[in-house]
C-alpha positions as semicolon CSV with decimal commas, in nm:
position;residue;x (nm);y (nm);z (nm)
1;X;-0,296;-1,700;1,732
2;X;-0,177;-1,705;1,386
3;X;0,191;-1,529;1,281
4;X;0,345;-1,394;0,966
5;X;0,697;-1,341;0,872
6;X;0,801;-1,102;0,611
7;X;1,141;-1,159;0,593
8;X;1,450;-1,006;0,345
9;X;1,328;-0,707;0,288
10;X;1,522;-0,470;0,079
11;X;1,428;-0,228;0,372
12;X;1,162;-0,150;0,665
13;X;1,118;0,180;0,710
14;X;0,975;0,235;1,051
15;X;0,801;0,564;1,179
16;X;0,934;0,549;1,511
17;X;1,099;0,843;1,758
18;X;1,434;0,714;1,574
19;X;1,315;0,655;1,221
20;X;1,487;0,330;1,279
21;X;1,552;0,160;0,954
22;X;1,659;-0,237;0,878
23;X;1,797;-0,302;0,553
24;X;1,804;-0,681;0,503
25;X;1,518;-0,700;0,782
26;X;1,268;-0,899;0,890
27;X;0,964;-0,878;1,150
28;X;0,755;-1,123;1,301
29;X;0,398;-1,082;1,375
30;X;0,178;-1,244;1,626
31;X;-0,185;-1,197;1,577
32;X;-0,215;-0,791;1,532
33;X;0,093;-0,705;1,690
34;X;0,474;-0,682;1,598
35;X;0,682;-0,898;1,811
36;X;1,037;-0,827;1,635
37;X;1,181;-0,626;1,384
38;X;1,568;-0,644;1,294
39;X;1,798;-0,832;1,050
40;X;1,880;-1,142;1,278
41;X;1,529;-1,251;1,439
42;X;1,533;-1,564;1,662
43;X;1,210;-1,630;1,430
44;X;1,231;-1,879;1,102
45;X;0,911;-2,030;1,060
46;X;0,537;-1,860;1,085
47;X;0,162;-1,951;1,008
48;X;0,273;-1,766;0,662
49;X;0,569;-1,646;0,503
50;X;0,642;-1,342;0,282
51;X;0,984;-1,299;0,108
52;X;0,975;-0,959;0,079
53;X;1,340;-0,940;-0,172
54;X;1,320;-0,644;-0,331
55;X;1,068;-0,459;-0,127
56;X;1,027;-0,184;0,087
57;X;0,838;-0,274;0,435
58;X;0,627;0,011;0,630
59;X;0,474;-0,176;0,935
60;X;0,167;-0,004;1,051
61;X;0,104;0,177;0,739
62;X;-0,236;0,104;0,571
63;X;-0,359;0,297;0,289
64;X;-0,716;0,390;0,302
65;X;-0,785;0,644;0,075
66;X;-0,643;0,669;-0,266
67;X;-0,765;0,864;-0,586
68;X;-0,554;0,655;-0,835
69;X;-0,800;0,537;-1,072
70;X;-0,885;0,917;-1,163
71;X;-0,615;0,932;-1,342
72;X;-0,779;0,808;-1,674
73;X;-1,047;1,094;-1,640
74;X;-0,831;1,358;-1,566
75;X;-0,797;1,477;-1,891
76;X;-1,175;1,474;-1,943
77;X;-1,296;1,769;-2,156
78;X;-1,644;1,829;-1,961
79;X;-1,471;1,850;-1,652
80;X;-1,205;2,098;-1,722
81;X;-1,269;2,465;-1,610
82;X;-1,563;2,401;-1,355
83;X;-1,740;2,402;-1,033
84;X;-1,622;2,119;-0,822
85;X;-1,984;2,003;-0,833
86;X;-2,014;2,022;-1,176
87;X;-1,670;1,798;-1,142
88;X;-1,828;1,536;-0,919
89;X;-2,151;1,519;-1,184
90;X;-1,974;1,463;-1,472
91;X;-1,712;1,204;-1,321
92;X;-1,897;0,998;-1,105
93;X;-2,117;0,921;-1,404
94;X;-1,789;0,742;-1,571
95;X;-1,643;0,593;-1,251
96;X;-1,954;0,417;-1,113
97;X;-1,895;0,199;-1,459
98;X;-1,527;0,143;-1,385
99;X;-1,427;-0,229;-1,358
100;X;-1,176;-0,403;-1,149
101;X;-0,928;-0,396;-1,491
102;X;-1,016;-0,020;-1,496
103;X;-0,886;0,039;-1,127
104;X;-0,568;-0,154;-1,190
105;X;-0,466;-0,043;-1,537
106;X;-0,528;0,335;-1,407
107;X;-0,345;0,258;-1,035
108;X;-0,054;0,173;-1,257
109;X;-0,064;0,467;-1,483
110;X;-0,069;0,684;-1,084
């Protein structure tokens, strides 16, 4: 079973009953589970490890849906003013062109 340590971490933020926070913590990760979170974990080695320094940590949190890459089309003359399908026409024509560099210079901008 392979494990991951993100250790340092400016701060993880957990969602729990609590909203238990660890500046300066760590957690250790077995597989698909968390096995410790704190700032003093009997863990210092893993399959991998992730110096997370100047991060934020949200365990559990996965983003799945994002629109950040519209935001070089928002401005987009034809599709000011109208019908949400008339929206989806027009844009969909530019995005289905959009390259990787496109998606990452416009999740920036977001």
């Amino acid at each position: 079973m392979s494990t991951l340590l993100i250790k340092n971490a400016k701060n993880i933020i957990t969602m729990d009953g609590q909203r238990n926070q660890y500046p300066g913590g760590s957690l250790y990760i077995e597989g698909q589970g968390i096995k410790a979170i704190g700032t003093e974990l009997p863990y210092d080695t893993a399959d991998r490890i992730i110096d997370a320094r100047g991060h934020i940590v949200y365990p559990g949190l996965i983003n799945t849906h994002h629109h950040l890459y519209q935001t070089f089309t928002r401005n987009i003359p034809l599709a000011q003013d109208c019908s949400l399908f008339d929206w989806l026409l027009t844009l969909y024509e530019i995005w289905r062109h959009l390259h990787p560099q496109d998606v990452y210079l416009s999740a920036l901008v977001g």
